[in-house]
N, C-alpha and C positions, 0 to 999 in steps of 0.2 A: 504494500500500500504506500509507506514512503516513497518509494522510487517513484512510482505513478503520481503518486500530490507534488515532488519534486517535479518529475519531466511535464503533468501539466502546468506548474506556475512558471514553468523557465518557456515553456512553451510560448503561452499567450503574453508574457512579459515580452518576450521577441519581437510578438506582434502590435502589442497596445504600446513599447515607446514610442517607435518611430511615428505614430495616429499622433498621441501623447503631443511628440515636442512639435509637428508639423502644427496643432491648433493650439502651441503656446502654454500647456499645461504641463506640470512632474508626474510622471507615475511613481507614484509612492509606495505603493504595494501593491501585490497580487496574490491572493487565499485563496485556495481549492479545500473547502471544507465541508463538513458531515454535521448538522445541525437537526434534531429533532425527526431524526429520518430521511430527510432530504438535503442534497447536491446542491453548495454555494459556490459558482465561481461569483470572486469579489475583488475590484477596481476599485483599487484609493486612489484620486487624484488632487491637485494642487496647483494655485499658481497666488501669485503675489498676492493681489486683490481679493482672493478667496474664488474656490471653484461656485456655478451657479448652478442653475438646473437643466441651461441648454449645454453647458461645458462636459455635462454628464449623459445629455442624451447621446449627442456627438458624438463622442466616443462609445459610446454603446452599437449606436447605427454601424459606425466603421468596423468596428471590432466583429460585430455581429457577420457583416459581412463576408469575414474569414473564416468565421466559425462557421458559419453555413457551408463553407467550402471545402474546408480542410481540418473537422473537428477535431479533438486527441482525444475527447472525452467521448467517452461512447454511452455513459448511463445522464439517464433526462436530470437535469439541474438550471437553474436559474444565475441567469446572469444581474449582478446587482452595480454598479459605478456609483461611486458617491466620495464624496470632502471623508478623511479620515479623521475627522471632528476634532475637537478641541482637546481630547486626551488618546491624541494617535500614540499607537504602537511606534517603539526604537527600535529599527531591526539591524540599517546600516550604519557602518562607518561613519559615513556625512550626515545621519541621525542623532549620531550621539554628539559630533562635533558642532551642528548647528544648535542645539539644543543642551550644553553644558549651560551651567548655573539654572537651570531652569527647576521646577521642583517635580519630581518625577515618583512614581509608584512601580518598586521593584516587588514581584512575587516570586517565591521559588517553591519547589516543586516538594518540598519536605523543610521542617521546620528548621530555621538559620538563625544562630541569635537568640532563640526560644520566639520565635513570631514565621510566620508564609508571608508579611508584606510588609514592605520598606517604604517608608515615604521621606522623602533627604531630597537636596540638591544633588542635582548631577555633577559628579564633579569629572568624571573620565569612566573611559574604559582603557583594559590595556588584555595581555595575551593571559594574565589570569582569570580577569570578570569588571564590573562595572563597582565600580569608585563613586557613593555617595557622601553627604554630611546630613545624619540625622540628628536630632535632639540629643542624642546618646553620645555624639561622636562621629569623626570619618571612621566608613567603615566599607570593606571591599568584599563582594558577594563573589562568587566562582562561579566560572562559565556553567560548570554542568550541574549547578545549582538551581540556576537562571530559569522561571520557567516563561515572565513575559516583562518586559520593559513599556513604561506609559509613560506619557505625561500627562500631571496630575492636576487637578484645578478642585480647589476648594469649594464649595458652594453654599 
């Protein structure tokens, strides 16, 4: 199943940048996921001013167009594009560098510290894991701790 969630998000990421930077928008991420029983492929996208709802069709129409032609996916799922809202997922490199000092929600996948969720300033990442400052202290979680990177926003 990895391999397949892998080859389809490298897939359609192939296809939706070049859509992507041609109408002025980031593609931020690409999710092949399992939800409730049912198939999400999911377009995050971005641009300065904030993506709109035509920025979203657009890219859907185009994208759509490939997939009709040359699907990778073979079980019925729903294609979704949308803004990766105000507490997007960190996945890259220029995720974590655009996005340092910012206040972020780290969870991991078993308890770290005696808590599953970090909420601290970003302060890095490096080849062991991501480098916050919480209430507690700087403190640096391990990669294969890690199970998602946010940013956080109080409400």
């Amino acid at each position: 199943m990895t391999n397949n969630k892998q080859r389809i998000e490298e897939q359609v990421t192939a296809w939706a940048f070049p859509i992507a930077e041609e109408l002025g928008i980031k593609l931020v991420d690409v999710e092949w996921v399992k939800e409730g029983g049912y198939w999400y492929l999911r377009i995050f996208i971005d641009k300065e001013a904030g993506v709109d709802l035509d920025d979203c069709q657009e890219l859907s129409h185009r994208l759509n167009q490939l997939l009709d032609g040359d699907d990778p996916i073979t079980q019925k799922y729903f294609l979704e594009v949308s803004s990766p809202g105000l507490e997007r997922r960190l996945k890259t490199m220029n995720d974590f560098e655009q996005f340092k000092g910012e206040t972020i929600r780290l969870t991991t996948f078993s308890s770290h510290l005696g808590t599953k969720e970090h909420i601290g300033k970003l302060l890095g990442r490096s080849e062991v894991g991501v480098m916050l400052a919480t209430a507690a202290g700087e403190i640096t979680i391990p990669w294969e701790q890690v199970a998602a990177v946010r940013l956080y926003v109080q409400w």
